[in-house]
C-alpha positions as CSV (number, residue, x, y, z in Angstrom):
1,X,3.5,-10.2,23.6
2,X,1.4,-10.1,20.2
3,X,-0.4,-13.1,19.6
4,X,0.8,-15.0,16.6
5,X,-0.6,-15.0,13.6
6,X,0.0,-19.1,13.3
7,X,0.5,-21.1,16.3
8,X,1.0,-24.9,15.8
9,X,1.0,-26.9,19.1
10,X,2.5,-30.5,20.0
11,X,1.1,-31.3,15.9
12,X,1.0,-35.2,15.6
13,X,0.0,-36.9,12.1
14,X,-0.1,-40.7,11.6
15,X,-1.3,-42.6,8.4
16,X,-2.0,-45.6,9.4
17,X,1.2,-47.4,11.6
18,X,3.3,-44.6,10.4
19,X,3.9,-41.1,11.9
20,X,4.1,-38.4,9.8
21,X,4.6,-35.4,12.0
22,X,6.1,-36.0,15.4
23,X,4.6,-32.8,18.1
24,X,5.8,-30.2,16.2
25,X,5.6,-26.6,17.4
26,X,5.8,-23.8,15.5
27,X,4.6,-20.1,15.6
28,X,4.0,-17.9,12.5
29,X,4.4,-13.5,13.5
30,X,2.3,-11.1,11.7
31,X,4.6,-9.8,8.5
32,X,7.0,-13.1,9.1
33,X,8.1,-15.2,6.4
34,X,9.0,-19.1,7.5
35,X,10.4,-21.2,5.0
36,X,10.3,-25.1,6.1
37,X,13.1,-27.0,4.6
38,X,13.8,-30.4,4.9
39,X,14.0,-33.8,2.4
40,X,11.3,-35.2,0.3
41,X,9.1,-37.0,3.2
42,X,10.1,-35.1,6.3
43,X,6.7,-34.0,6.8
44,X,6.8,-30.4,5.3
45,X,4.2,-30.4,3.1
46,X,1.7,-32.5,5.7
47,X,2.4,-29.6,7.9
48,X,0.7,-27.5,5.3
49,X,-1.9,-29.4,4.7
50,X,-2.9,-29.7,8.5
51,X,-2.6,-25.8,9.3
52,X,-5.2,-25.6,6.3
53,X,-7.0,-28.5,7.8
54,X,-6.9,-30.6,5.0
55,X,-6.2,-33.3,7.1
56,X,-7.4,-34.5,10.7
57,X,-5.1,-34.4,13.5
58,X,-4.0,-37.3,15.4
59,X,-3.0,-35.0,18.6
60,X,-1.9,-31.0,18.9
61,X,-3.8,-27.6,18.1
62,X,-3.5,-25.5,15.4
63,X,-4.5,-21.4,16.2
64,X,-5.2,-18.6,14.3
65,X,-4.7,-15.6,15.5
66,X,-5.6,-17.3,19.1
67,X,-8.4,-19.3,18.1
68,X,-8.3,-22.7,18.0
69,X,-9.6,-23.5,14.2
70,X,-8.7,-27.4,14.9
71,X,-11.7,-28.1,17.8
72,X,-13.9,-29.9,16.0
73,X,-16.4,-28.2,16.4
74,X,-15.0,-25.3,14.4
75,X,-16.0,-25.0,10.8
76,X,-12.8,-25.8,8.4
77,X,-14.2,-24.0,5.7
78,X,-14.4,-20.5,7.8
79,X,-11.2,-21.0,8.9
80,X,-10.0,-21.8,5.6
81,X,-11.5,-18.4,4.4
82,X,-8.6,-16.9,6.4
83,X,-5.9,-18.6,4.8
84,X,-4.5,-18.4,1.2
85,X,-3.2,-21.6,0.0
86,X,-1.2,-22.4,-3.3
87,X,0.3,-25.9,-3.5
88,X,2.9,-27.5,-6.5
89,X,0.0,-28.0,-8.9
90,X,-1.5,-25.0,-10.3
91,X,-5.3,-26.2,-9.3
92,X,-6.8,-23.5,-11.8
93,X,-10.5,-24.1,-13.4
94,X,-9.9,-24.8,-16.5
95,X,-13.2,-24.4,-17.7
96,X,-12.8,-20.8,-16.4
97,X,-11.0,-17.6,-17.7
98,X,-8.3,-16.1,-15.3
99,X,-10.1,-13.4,-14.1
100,X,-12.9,-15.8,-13.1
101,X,-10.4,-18.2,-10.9
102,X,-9.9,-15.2,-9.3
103,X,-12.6,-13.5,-8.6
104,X,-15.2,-17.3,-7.9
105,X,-13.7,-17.1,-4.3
106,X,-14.5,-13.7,-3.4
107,X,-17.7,-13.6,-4.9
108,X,-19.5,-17.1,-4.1
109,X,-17.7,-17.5,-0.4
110,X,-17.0,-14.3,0.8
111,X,-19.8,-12.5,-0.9
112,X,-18.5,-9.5,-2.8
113,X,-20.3,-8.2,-5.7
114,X,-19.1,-8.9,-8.7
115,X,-18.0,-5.4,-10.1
116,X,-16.2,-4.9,-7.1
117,X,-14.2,-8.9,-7.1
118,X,-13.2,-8.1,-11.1
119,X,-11.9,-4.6,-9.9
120,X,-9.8,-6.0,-7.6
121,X,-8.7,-8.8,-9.6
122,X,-7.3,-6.6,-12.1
123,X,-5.3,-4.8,-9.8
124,X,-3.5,-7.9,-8.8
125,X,-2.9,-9.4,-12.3
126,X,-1.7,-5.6,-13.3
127,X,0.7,-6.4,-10.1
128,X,1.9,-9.6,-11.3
129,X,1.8,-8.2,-15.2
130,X,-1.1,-10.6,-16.2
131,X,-3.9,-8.3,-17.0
132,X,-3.8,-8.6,-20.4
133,X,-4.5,-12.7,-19.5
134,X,-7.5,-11.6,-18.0
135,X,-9.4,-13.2,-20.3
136,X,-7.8,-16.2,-21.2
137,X,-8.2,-19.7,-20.0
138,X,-5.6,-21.5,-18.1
139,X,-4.2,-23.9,-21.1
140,X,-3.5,-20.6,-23.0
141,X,-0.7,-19.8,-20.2
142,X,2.7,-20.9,-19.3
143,X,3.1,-22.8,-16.3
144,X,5.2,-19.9,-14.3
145,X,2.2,-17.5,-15.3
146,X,-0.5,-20.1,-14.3
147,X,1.5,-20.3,-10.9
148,X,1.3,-16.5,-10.7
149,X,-2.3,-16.4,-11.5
150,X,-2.7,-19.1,-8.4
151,X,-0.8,-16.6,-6.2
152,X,-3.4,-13.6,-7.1
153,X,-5.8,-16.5,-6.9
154,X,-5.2,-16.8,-2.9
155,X,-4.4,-13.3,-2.4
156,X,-7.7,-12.3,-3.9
157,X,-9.6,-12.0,-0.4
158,X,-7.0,-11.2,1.7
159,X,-6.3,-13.9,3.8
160,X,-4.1,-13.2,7.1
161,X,-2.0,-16.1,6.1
162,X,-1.1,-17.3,3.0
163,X,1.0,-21.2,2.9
164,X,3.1,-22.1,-0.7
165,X,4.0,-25.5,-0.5
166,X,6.9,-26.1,-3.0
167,X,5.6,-23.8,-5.7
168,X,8.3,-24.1,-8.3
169,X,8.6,-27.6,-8.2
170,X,6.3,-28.1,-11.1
171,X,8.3,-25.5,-13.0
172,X,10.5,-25.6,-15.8
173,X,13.8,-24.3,-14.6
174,X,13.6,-21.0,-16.8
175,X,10.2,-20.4,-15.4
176,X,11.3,-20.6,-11.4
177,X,12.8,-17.1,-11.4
178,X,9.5,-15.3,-12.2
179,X,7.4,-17.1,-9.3
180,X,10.2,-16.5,-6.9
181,X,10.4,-12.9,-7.7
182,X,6.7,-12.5,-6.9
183,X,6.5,-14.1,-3.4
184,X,9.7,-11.5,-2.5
185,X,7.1,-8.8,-3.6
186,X,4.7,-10.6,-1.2
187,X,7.4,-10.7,1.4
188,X,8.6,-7.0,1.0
189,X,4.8,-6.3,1.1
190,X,4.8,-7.3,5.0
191,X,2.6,-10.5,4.0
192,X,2.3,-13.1,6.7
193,X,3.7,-16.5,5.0
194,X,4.2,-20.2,5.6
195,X,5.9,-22.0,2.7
196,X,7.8,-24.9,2.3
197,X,10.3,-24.7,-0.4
198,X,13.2,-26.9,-2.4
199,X,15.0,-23.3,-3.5
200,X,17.9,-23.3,-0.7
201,X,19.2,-20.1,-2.3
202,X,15.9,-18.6,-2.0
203,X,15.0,-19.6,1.4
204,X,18.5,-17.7,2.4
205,X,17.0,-14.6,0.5
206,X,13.4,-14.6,1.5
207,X,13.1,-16.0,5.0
208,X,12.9,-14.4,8.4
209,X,13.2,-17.7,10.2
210,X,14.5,-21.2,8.8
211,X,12.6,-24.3,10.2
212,X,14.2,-27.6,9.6
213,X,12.0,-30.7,9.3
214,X,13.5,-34.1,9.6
215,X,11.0,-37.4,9.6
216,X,8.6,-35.4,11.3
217,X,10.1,-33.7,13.9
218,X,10.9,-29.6,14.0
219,X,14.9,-30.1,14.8
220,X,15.7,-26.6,14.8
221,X,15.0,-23.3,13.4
222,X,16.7,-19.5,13.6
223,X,17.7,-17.0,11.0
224,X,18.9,-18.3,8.0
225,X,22.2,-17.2,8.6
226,X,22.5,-19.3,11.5
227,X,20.8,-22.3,9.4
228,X,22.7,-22.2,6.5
229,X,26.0,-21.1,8.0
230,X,26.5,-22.4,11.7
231,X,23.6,-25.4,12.4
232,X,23.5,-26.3,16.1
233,X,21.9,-30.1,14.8
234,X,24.0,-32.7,13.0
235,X,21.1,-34.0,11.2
236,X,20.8,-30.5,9.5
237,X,24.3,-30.1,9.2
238,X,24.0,-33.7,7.2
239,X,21.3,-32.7,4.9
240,X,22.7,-28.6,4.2
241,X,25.8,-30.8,3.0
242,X,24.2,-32.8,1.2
243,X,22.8,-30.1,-0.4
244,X,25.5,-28.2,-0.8
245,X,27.1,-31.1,-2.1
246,X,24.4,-31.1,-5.1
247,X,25.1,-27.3,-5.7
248,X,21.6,-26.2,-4.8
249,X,22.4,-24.0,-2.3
250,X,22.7,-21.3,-3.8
């Protein structure tokens, strides 16, 4: 079999007395889409943060593409290189225009000349329909098109995985649709993602496997048919009601 693009192995997070992520296992395919689901706290967007190694590991591996990026004596920040990450806050410079967001990582880590970074830029904001913001500096933009622009941001130097981690939530309502729409391009596209999402409807729509996360253990995960439809686990049958209950299924 192919190895996968992600592999996550017996993952264990603690802060302190308190365990965050409880051995979770989890395997990302080339093209797939996972969306982790689960309550505020269940360990979802920890989960992101540790594939990205952003934060140590109490026990487990993470692999990419079958090398192990969390050994120590691996460099996080080549790793990182191969990952796209955009989290709830939009994280652009301010001090910089759009196209420089999205062209600084390209150019100062990966080394492309500049003519060549901008050129490429431009193509993705014409993607996205943000060229003509080339120019402009993030306060001059709405918080759905900053969002976007952080998208092109981490898709600037191709990374074999990219990780959202509850991208809308910082959204006004009106502005959700227009993100969501762009990471179904990404998916159609065949891009590899990891994201972790409050958008139940969406997750239905987008996914190619469902992961539920409960206090820090993986309880189950299928097609989101299955998930949403007929779950095998009574603690996700609790919290789909509960969210169904809410109306935010979708």
């Amino acid at each position: 079999m192919t190895e996968p693009v992600l592999r996550v192995s017996g993952l264990v997070k603690r802060y302190g007395g308190h365990t965050v992520l409880d051995g979770v296992d989890l395997a990302v395919a080339e093209h797939e889409v996972v969306v982790l689901i689960g309550a505020s706290g269940s360990g979802k967007s920890t989960l992101l943060r540790c594939v990205n190694l952003q934060e140590d590991l109490d026990d487990g591996q993470i692999l990419l593409d079958g090398q192990d990026v969390s050994d120590p004596r691996t460099d996080p920040d080549v790793a990182r290189r191969r990952m796209g990450v955009v989290f709830q806050a939009f994280n652009l410079f301010p001090h910089l225009s759009v196209l420089d967001n999205v062209t600084l990582a390209p150019r100062v880590v990966h080394g492309r000349p500049r003519e060549e970074a901008e050129s490429a830029a431009l193509a993705l904001l014409r993607r996205v329909g943000l060229e003509e913001k080339a120019k402009a500096y993030p306060d001059r933009l709405s918080g759905g098109q900053q969002q976007r622009v952080a998208i092109v941001r981490a898709l600037a130097y191709e990374p074999r995985l990219l990780l959202l981690d509850e991208i809308t939530s910082a959204l006004d309502p009106e502005l959700v649709g227009e993100v969501l729409t762009l990471v179904r391009e990404l998916a159609g596209q065949g891009r590899t993602i990891l994201m972790a999402t409050h958008e139940m409807g969406f997750a239905r729509q987008i996914a190619d496997r469902v992961c539920f996360l409960d206090a820090g253990v993986l309880i189950e995960s299928g097609p989101p048919e299955r998930i949403f439809t007929e779950p095998e686990h009574e603690r996700t049958r609790q919290f789909l009601s509960r969210i169904i209950a809410s109306g935010r299924l979708g």
